[in-house]
FIDO-308533 format. One line per field, with one value per residue (C-alpha): x, y, z; residue in one letter; chain; residue number from 1. Coordinates in steps of 0.5 Angstrom, whole numbers. Layout:
REM FIDO-308533
X: [X_...]
Y: [Y_...]
Z: [Z_...]
resn: [A_...]
chain: [A_...]
resi: [NUM_...]
//
This chain:
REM FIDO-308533
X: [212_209_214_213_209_212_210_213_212_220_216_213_220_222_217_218_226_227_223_227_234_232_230_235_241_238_241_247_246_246_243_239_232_234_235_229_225_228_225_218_217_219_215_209_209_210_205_200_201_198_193_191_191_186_181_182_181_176_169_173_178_174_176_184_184_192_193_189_193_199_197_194_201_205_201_201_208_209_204_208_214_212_208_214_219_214_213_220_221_214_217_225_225_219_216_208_206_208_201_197_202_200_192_193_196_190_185_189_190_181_181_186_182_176_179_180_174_171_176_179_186_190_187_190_186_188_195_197_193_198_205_202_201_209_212_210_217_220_215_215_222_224_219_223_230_227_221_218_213_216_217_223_218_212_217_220_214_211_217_217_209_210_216_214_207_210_212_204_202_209_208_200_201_207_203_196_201_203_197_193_188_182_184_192_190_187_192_197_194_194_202_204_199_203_209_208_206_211_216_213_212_219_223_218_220_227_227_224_229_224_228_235_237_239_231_229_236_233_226_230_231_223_222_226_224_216_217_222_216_211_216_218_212_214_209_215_214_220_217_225_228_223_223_232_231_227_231_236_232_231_238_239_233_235_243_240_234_238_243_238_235_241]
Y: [269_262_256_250_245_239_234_236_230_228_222_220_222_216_211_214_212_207_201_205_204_196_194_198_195_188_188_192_195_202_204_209_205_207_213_214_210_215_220_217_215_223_226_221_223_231_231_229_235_241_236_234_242_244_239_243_250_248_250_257_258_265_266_264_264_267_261_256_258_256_249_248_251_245_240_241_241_235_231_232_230_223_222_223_219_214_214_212_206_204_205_204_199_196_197_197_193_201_203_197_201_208_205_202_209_213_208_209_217_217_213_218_225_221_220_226_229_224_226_219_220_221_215_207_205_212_212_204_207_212_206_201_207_210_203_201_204_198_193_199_199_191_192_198_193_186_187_183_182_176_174_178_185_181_181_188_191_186_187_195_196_191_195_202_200_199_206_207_204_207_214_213_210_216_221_219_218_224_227_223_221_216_211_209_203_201_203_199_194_194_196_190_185_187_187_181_177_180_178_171_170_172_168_162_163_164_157_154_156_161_168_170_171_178_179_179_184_189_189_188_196_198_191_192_199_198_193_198_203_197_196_203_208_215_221_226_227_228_228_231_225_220_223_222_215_213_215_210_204_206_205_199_196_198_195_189_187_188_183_178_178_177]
Z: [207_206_208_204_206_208_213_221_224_225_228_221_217_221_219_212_212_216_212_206_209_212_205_201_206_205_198_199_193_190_183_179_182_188_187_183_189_194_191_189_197_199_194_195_202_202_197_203_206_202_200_206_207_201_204_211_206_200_205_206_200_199_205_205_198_198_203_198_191_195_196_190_187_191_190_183_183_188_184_178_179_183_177_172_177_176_168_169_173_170_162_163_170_167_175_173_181_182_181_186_191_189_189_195_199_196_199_206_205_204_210_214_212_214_221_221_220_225_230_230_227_234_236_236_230_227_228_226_219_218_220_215_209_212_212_205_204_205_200_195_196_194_189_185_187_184_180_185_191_195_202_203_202_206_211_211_212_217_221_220_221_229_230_229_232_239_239_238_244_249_247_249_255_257_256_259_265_265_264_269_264_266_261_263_266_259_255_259_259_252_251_256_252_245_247_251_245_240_245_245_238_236_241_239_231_233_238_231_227_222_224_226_233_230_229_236_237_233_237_244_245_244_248_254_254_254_260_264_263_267_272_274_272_270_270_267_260_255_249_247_250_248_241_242_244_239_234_237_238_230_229_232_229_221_223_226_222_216_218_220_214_210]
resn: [X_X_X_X_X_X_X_X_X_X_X_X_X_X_X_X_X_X_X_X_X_X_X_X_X_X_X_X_X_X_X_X_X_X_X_X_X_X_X_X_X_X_X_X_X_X_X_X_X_X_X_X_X_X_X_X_X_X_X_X_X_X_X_X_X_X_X_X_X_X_X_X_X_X_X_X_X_X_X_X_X_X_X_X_X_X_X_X_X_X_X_X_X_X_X_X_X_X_X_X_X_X_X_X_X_X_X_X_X_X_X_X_X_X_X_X_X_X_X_X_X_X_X_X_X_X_X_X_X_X_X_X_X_X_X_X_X_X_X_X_X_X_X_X_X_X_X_X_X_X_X_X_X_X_X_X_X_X_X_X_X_X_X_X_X_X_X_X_X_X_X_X_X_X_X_X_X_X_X_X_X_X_X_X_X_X_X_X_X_X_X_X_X_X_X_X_X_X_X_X_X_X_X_X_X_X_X_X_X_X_X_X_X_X_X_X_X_X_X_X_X_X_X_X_X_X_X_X_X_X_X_X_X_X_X_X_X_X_X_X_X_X_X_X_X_X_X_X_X_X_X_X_X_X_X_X_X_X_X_X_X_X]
chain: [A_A_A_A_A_A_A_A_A_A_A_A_A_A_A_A_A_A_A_A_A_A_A_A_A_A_A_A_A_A_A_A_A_A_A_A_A_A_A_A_A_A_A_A_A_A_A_A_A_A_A_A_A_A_A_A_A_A_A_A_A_A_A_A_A_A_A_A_A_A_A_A_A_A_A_A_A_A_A_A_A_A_A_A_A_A_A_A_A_A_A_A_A_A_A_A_A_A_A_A_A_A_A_A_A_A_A_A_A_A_A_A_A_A_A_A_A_A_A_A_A_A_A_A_A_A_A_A_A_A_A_A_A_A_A_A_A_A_A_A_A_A_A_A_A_A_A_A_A_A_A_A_A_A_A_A_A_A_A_A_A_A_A_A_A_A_A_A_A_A_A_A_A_A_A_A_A_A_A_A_A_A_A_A_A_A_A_A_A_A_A_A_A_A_A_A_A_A_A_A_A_A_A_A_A_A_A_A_A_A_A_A_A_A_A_A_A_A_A_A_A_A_A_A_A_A_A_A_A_A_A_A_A_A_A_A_A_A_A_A_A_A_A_A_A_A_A_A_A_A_A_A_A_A_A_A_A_A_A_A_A_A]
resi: [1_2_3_4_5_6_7_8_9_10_11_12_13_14_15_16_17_18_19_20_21_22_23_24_25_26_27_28_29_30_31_32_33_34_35_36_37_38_39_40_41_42_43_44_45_46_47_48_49_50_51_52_53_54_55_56_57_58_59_60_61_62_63_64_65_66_67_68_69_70_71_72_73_74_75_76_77_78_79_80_81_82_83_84_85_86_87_88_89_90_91_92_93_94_95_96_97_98_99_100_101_102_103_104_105_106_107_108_109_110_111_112_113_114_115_116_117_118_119_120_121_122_123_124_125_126_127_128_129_130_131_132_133_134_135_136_137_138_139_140_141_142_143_144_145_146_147_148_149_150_151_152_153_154_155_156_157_158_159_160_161_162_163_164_165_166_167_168_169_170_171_172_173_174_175_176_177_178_179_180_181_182_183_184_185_186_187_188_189_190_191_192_193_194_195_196_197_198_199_200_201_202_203_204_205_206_207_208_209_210_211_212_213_214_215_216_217_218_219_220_221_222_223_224_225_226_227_228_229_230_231_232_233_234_235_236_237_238_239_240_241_242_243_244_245_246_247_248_249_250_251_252_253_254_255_256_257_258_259_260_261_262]
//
């Protein structure tokens, strides 16, 4: 039996709702436009997987033609229930801009099977590409709660995409030690470069009085993690482990970061 396809990635769930969360928890606020927003971000993004899956198998659908049925069947599905859930918060919540995003995600979804058809997807370039499509939770998310595309929503998105980039950068560096890979050195370099900068950049906002100190307590776990990771290299891998602690930082940086921006 065929299981409904829906994305694996626990990691990618994550970069989903987590922006969804701090946004949400910036307001403090519970109704129906965040109801139908949760329900709007998880239908866009489950509906990539058999997409993305009718694309592998449109040269070969005689071939796995049950298969190809299949998808077609769940994207069809997926595909108009996201359309429904936006109808209503474009007609009864007045929310239009919804359409700019869902624009702006197509164009990121064409760049991502264009990656993949070029092998680049798993690359640096390739993986940031998917974080700025994810976290657009947390603009969406502001824009369904206010009716508009303010600082507020900038910020979230800005944070959310530096925050979950890191992650990028650390598990590569964990794995290319692990498997003794040619380019460690390269990608060490440039995990140190960008955390370095971060680090930087948010002591100098805070120093300036722009950002909350809560700000720079959100982002300290994944910064004291990454320069652990200099000092001390590691070549176990746990991918389990690494999957766990990252779940926590992610906690941490939803509570913090929402009471910094409040």
């Amino acid at each position: 039996m065929m299981k409904i396809p829906i994305p694996k990635q626990h990691g990618a769930w994550g970069m989903l709702y987590v922006p969804f969360l701090t946004a949400a928890s910036s307001f403090g606020i519970v109704n129906a436009e965040l109801v139908l927003t949760f329900f709007l971000l998880t239908l866009a993004f489950v509906l990539q997987e058999p997409l993305l899956g009718l694309i592998r198998f449109y040269p070969v659908r005689e071939k796995n033609h049950q298969r190809f049925r299949f998808l077609l069947t769940w994207a069809i599905l997926f595909a108009a229930l996201l359309l429904l859930t936006v109808v209503i918060l474009t007609i009864k919540f007045a929310r239009p801009n919804l359409f700019l995003f869902g624009t702006f995600a197509a164009l990121l979804l064409a760049l991502h099977v264009f990656q993949q058809k070029g092998r680049t997807d798993r690359t640096i370039g390739g993986e940031f590409l998917s974080v700025l499509g994810l976290t657009l939770s947390a603009p969406v998310t502001c824009y369904v709660l206010t009716g508009r595309i303010d600082r507020l929503a900038l910020m979230l998105w800005l944070f959310n995409i530096v925050y979950f980039t890191s992650s990028i950068f650390y598990v590569k560096l964990r794995v290319s030690r692990a498997a003794n890979k040619k380019y460690g050195n390269s990608i060490l370099h440039q995990c140190m470069i960008y955390h370095a900068i971060l680090f930087v950049l948010l002591v100098g906002a805070i120093y300036a009085r722009q950002l909350s100190a809560f700000i720079l307590l959100a982002f300290l776990p994944i910064l004291a993690r990454s320069f652990w990771a200099f000092l001390i290299p590691k070549k176990q891998l746990n991918l389990r482990r690494i999957g766990l602690a990252e779940i926590v930082f992610s906690i941490i940086f939803l509570v913090f970061l929402s009471f910094g921006l409040r």
